[in-house]
N, C-alpha and C positions, 0 to 999 in steps of 0.2 A: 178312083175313090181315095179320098186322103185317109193318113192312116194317124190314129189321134196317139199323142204322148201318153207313156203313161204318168199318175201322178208323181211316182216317184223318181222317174226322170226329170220332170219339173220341177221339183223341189231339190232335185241337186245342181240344177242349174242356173236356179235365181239362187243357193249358197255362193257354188262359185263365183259367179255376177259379182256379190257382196263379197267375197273375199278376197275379189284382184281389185273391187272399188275402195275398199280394205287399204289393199296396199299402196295402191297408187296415192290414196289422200296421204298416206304416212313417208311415201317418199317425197311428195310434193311440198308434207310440212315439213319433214328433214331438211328438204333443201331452202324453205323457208326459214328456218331456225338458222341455219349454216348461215347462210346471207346476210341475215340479223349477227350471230355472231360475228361473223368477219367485220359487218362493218364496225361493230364496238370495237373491234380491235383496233380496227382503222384509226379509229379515232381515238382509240387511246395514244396509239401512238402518234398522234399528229397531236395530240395535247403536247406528250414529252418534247416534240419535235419545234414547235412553239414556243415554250420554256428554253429548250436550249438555246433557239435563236434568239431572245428575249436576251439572254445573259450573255452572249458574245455581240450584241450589239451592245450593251449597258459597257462591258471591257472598252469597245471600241468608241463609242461615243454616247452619253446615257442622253443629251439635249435630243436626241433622233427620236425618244420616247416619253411621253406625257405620264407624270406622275398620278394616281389616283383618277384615272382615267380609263374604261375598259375601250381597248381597240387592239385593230386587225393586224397583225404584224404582216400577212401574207394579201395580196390585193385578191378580191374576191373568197377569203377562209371563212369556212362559219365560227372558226374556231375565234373567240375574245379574248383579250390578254390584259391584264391590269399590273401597274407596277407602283408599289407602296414603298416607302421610306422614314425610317424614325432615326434618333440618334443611339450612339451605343455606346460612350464614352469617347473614345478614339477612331471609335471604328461607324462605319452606318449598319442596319440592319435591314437588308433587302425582300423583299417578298415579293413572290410575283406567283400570280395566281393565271390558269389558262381556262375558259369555260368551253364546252362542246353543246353540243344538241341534247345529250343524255348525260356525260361524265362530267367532272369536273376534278384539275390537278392545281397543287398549289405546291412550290418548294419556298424555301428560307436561307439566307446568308449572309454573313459576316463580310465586308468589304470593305476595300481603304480605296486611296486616290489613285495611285501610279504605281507603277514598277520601278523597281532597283534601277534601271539601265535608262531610265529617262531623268538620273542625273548620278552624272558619273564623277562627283566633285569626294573627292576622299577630307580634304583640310581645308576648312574659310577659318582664316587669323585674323582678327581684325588690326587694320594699320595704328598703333597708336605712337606713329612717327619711333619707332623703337626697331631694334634685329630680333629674332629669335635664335636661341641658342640650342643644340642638339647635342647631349650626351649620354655617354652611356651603351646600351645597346638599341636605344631605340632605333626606329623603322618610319617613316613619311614612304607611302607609295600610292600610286595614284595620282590621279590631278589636284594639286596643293596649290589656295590662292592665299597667298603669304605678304607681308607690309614692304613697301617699297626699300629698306635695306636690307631684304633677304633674310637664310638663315645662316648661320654658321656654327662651327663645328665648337663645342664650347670643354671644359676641365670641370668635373663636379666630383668631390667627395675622392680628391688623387686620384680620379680617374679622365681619361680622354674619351674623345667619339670614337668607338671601333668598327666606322665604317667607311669605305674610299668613296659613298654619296652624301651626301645630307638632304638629298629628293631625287626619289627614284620615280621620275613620270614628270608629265606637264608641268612646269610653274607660271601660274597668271598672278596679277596684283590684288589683293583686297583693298577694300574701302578700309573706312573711318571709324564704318558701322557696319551691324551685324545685320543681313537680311532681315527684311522683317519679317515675323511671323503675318499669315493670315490671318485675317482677322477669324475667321471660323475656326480658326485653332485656340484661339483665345475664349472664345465664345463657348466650345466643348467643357473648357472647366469650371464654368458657370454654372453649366446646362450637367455637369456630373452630380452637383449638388442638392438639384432639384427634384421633390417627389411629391406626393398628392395625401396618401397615407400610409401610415407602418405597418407592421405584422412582428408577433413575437416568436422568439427564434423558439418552438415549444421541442424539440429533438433534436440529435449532435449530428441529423442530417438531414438537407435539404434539397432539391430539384426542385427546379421552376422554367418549364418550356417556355421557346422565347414568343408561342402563340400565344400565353396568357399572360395577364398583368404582371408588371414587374413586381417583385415583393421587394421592401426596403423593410431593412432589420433596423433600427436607429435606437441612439443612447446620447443621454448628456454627460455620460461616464465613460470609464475606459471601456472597449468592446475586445471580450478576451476571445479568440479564435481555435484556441487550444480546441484538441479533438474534433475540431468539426466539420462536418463536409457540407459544400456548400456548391452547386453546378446550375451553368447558365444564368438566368434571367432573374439575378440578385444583386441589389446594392446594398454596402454596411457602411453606413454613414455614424461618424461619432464625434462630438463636440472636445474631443481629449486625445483618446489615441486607441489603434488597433491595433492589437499584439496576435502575431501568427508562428505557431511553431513548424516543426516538424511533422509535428501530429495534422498537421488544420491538413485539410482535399479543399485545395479550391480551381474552380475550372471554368473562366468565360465569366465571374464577375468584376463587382464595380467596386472598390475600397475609396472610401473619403473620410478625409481628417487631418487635423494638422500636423500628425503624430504617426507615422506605422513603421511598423517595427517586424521585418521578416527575418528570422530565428533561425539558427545556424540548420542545415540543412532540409527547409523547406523546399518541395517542388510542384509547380502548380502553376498554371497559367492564371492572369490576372492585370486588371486596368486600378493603379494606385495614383489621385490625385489628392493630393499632397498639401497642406500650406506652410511648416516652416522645416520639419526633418524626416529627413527617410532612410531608412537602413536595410541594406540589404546584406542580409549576416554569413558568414562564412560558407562555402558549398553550397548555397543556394541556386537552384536553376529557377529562373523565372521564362517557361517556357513561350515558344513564341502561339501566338502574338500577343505578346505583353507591352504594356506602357507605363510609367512612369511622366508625372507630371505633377510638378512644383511650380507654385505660382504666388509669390509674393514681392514685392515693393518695400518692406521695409522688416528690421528683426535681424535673427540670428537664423539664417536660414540654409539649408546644408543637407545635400546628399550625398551619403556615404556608403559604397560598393567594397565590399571586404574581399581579402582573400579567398580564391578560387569559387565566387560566386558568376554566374552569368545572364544575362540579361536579353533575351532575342527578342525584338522590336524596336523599341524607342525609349529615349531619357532626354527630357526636356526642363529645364531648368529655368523660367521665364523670372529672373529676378534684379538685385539690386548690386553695388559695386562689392559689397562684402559676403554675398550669397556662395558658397561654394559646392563644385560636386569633386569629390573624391575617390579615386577607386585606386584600387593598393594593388601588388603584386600576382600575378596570375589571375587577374578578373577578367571578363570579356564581356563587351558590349558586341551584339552583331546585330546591325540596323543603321540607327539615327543617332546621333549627339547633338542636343542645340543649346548649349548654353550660355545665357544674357548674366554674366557674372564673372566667375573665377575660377578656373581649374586646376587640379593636380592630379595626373595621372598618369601612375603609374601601371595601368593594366592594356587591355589588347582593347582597340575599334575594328573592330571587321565592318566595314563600310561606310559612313561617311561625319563629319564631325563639325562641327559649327561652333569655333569657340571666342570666346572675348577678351580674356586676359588670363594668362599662366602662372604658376608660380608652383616653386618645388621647397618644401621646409625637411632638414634634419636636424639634430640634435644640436648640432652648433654652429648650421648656418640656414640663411634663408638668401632662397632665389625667387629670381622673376624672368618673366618672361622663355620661360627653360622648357622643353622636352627633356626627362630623365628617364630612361628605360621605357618610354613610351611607343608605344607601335598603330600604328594607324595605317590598316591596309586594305584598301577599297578593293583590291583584286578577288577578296576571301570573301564577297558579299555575292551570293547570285544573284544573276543580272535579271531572273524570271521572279525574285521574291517581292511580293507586293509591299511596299513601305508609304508613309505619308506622304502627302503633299502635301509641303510643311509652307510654301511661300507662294499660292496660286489656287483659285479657285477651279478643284478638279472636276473634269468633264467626263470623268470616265466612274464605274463603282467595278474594281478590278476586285476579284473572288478572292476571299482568304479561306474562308471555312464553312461549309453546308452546317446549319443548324435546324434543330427540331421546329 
């Protein structure tokens, strides 16, 4: 004869029932959750993973990649990748966005054409059937392509050349004329000028991430800069002239006008295109990556690099046979020089120089065709620092700086 449960054995054993069926759903959606997690993980990092290979293929060759176009970097990823491009003054401004199944990443940067080491040219002279003369303490190192009668060792101011080279490195011949610029180089100072609408500058500081519209500050008067901070995704456009002191924060904007004027020890990164003078005032650091960019045909037109001021990027001079740029005593350029004009320099090139005709003035005598105390030395330029591609339409968008 069976023997019957009591009830309370029964009702403790349909709880238990429920309490290991309890458990079991809760480990089985733990491990359902974990699985979910992991795989966002996954996929987060196969976003990042996409992004990077997006940017080392853009270094390597950016033609491999469709603009404004979302696709597959990897054969069979779920993973989408889009790569956008605008202009930035000098520079281009890169985005590239990765999409997943659930996440989406996007990063931003500032980028030029080439590296330092894909062209290793320190001095282009152009030939104007003339010698170049070297005195002083100056320095030519590097590959110097110099006018078919050479340079020599020249007497300025009772003083001789005090050195046993007059080219220390390669020497090949220059032309007639000076490379030509790109035409998209020419095109950039065009394209620096142009905007849609203004915005008034209402506090002594501003930010402008480079995900939103650009703000343009613009004036038909002088635009005074004193005290003011100003970062990223800004142009100050003014029909007269920009005055920046000491005081001004500027960081990753865009200065246009005919007239700017940087004030003895100002430091601040910044892109200045220019139409007839620019000064860059005593102690100033114009951090990299800075440009400079003068562009005129006709006038009194003149870039002037004062003492102990420095310059890392680029200075480009696009002008006329009387255009001159100047830089004095202890100045240093480290980057690019390309000047369609006339020069007098006496300060440091650390990397490469592109000049058209020289000339040295003192007090009671004028030269020509002269290096005095000049130094130009392509060795002092790292070979990894991205610079423009000033004469070639570049196939690469090599990383300067991550932006917001």
């Amino acid at each position: 004869m069976r023997k019957k449960l009591k009830a309370g054995t029964l009702v403790y054993v349909i709880v238990l029932s429920l309490i290991i069926m309890s458990m079991l759903g809760l480990i089985i959606m733990r491990n359902h959750y974990l699985t979910i997690n992991i795989n966002f993980e996954e996929e987060r990092e196969s976003l990042r993973d996409n992004i990077n290979s997006a940017v080392c293929i853009l270094e390597e060759d950016s033609n491999l990649l469709e603009y404004d176009k979302e696709q597959a970097i990897f054969e069979g990823s779920r993973i989408k990748v889009t790569v956008s491009k605008q202009i930035w003054g000098m520079l281009d401004l890169v985005k590239i966005k990765a999409r997943g199944r659930v996440f989406c990443d996007s990063v931003m940067m500032l980028s030029t054409g080439m590296k330092a080491k894909e062209d290793s040219t320190a001095l282009w002279i152009t030939d104007k059937r003339n010698y170049i003369s070297i005195g002083g303490e100056a320095l030519l190192k590097g590959k110097c392509y110099i006018p078919r009668l050479g340079v020599r060792k020249g007497y300025v101011e009772k003083r001789s050349y005090g050195r046993d080279k007059v080219i220390y490195g390669e020497v090949k011949r220059s032309k007639s004329h000076l490379p030509a610029l790109f035409k998209d180089i020419s095109q950039r100072y065009t394209e620096a000028y142009k905007y849609e609408e203004v915005s008034e500058l209402e506090s002594l500081e501003l930010e402008n991430k480079f995900s939103a519209k650009t703000v343009v500050i613009y004036s038909s008067e002088d635009i005074d800069l004193t005290g003011i901070k100003l970062t990223d995704n800004i142009k100050v456009i003014s029909e007269q002239r920009i005055l920046v002191d000491s005081t001004s924060r500027l960081d990753k904007v865009i200065l246009c006008a005919p007239e700017v004027f940087l004030g003895e020890g100002f430091r601040g990164n910044l892109q200045a295109f220019v139409g007839c003078r620019m000064t860059v005032g005593e102690g100033v650091h114009m951090e990299y990556p800075s440009y400079v960019f003068m562009k005129s045909r006709v006038g009194n037109v003149e870039i002037h690099i004062e003492e102990g001021a420095d310059i890392c990027g680029a200075v480009i001079l696009y002008g006329n046979d009387e255009s001159v740029l100047r830089s004095t005593s202890e100045s240093v350029i480290k980057g690019q020089v390309y000047v369609k004009g006339r020069s007098s320099l006496q300060g440091k090139i650390y990397g490469s120089a592109y000049l058209d005709k020289l000339f040295f003035n003192t007090r009671w005598s004028k030269y020509e065709d002269i290096f005095y105390n000049t130094e130009i030395d392509r060795t002092r330029l790292e070979n990894e620092m991205p610079v423009l591609n000033l004469f070639g339409d570049s196939q690469k968008q090599i990383l300067v700086e991550w932006v917001n």
